[in-house]
N, C-alpha and C positions, 0 to 999 in steps of 0.2 A: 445892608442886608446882614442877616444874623446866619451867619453858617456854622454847623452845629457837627459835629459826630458821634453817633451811638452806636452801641449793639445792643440788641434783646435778646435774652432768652427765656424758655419757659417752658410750660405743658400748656394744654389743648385737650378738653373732652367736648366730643358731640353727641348728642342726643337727635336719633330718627326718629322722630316722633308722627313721621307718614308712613311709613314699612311698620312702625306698630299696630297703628291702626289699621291701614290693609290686610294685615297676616291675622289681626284678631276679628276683625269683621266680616262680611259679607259684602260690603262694597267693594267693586274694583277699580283700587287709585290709583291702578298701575305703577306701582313705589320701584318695580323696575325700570320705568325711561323714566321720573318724575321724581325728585326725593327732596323734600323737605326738610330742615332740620334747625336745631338752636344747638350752639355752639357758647363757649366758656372757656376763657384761657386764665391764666395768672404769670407773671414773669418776671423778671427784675430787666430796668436798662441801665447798662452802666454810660458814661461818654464825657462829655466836655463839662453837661450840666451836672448839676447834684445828680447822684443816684438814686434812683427813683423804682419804686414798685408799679406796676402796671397789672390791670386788670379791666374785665368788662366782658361782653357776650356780642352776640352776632345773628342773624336770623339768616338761614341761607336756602337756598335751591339749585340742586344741581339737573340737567337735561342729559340721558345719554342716547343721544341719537345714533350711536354704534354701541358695541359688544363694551371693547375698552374706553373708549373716549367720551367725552361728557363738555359740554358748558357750564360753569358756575357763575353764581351771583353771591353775595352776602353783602349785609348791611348791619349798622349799626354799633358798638364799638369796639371795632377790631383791633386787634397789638398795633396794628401800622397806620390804616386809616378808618375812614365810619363807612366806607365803600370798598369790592374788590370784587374782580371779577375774572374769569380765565376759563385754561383748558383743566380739566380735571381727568386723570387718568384711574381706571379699577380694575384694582389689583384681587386677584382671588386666590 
């Protein structure tokens, strides 16, 4: 087996691109419990291998079934993997 270690680091913009549309339309997408978005990172990893640039995007949705707390999903190609999923907390 190949066992490897890295770090990444980097930035991260997301784009709500369902709270835009809710806020400028008349439909109600409820982008309060519901929130769709595409996401965009860039990074460098440094580790054992060459170092290496990393980049790619992600397609995500988050659930908040309470005030603070939320479920996420994303897909696609993220700094770590093409899937991730979790708790998501919002902050105001």
């Amino acid at each position: 087996a190949n066992n490897t270690t890295s770090i990444s680091f980097g930035g991260r913009a997301n784009f709500n691109f369902w709270q835009l549309i809710d806020v400028n339309t008349d439909a109600d997408l409820a982008s309060d419990v519901v929130d769709f978005y595409l996401s965009a990172f860039l990074g460098w990893e440094i580790g054992d291998l060459p170092d290496r640039l990393r980049g790619g995007s992600t397609l995500g949705v988050k659930w908040w079934f309470s005030d603070p707390l939320g479920l996420m999903v994303e897909v696609g190609g993220g700094p770590v993997s093409y899937s991730d999923f979790g708790l998501a907390i919002r902050v105001r």
